[in-house]
N, C-alpha and C positions, 0 to 999 in steps of 0.2 A: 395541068392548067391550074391548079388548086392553090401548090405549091410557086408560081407563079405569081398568083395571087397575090401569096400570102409573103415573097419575096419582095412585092412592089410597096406591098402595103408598110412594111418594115423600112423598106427605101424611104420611102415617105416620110414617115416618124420620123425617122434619124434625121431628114432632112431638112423638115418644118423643124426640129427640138435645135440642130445646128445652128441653124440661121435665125429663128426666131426665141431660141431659149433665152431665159431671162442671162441678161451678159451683159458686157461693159455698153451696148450699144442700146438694147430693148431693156422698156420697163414692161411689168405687166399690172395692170391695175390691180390694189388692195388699199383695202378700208382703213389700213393699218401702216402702209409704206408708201404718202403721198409725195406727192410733186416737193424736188426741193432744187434749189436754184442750180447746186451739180450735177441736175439732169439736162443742164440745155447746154450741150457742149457744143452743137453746130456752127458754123459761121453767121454770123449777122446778116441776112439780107441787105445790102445798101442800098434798094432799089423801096424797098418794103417804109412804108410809111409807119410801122404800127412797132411799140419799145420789144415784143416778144412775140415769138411764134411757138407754139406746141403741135409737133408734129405725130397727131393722135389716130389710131387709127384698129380695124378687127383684121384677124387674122381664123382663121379656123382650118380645118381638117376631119375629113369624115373616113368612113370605111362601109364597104356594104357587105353582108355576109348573105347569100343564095340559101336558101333552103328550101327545096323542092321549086316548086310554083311561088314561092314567099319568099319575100326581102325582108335583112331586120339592119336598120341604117344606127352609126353610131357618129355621134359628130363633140367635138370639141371647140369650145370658141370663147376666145380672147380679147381683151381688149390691147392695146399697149400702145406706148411713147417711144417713141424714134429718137434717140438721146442727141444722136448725132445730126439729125436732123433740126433740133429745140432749139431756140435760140433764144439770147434778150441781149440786147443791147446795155452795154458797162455806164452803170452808175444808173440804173432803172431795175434795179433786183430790190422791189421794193414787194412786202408781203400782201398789198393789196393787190397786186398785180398777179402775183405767187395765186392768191386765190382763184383770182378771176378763169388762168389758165390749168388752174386743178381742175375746175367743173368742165373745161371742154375736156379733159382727160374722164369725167364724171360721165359726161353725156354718151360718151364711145363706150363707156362700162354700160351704160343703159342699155340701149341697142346690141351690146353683145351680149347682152340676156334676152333681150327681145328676138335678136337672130337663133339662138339657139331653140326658144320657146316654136319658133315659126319651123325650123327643120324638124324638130320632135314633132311637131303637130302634122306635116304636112304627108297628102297619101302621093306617094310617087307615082308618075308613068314609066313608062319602059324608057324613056327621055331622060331620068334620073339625073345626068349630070346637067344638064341645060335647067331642069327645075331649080335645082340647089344653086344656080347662078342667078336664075331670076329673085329668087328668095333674097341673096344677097345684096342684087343690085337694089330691088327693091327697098330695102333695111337702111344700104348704105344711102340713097338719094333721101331718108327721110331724116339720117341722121345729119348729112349734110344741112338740109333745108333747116333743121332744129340750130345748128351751129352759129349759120349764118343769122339766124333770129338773134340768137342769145347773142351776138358778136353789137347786130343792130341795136337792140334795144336798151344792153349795157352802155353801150358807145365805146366797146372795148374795155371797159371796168370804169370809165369816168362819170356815169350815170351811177351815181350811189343808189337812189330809191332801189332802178331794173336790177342793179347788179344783186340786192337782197332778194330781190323778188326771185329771181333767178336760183339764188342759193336754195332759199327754200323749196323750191320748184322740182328742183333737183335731186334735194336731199329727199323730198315725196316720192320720186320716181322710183327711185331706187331701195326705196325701204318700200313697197308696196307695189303688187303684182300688175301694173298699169300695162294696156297694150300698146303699140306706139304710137294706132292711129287719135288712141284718147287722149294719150300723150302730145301728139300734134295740138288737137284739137281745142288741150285745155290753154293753150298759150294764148294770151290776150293781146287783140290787133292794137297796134300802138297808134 
């Protein structure tokens, strides 16, 4: 059983590191290798009203190891850009724009620190896997709800005041241990 285990678990890895390793396809968020216009290789939505889309979003992977009557959980979690998914429309590769779609790549960095903070912290049931899904879903409908703000309030980058507000918002988040719901909370009703 053990070996089993420890066979799935290595399946896994390989499989998440294949499909999601950083490659021509996935980006993975760093403070240091931001968003640049050769990440949105996808097709143009014709249907989309809006010059770019960044297709951002968490990825993770756990493992649990049994030990006696005790569980000890270990989890990884990412953020990343869908390259092939990213798109902008030709002759709108303009670097305010460039910005506006880093921070939604910004915001998915948040929340995948926030997801990981919430698995580390949380005490399991014997349910284990069904937890770690609510956790997520959880996380992911807040980072959504955050997105859709930031998308409203910028007006998609064409509000300059929000679109600052936002920057700096952001750049607080993630330089400082905020939880998400304070994080929700500190966003001001427009």
């Amino acid at each position: 059983m053990k070996s089993s285990k420890l066979a799935l678990i290595i399946f896994i890895t390989f499989f998440i590191k294949s499909v999601y390793g950083q490659s021509d396809t996935i980006k993975y968020w760093s403070k240091v290798d931001t968003l640049k216009w050769s990440d949105f290789q996808g097709l143009v939505d014709a249907k989309s009203s809006f010059d770019a889309n960044t297709n951002s979003g968490l990825i993770y992977h756990w493992q649990v190891n049994f030990q006696g009557d005790s569980s000890k959980f270990s989890f990884t979690v990412n953020s990343f850009v869908n390259k092939h998914k990213s798109w902008v429309r030709t002759g709108f590769q303009k670097p305010r724009l460039l910005k506006h779609e880093q921070l939604h790549f910004d915001i998915s960095e948040f929340f995948a620190r926030k997801l990981l903070d919430d698995f580390n912290a949380y005490k399991y049931t014997s349910d284990y896997r069904n937890d770690i899904v609510k956790i997520f879903t959880r996380l992911q409908t807040s980072r959504q709800i955050m997105e859709d703000k930031y998308d409203e309030q910028s007006n998609h980058s064409l509000n300059a005041e929000w679109q600052q507000w936002w920057e700096r918002y952001v750049a607080y988040l993630l330089q400082n241990n905020i939880s998400y719901q304070k994080a929700m909370d500190g966003i001001p009703k427009k």
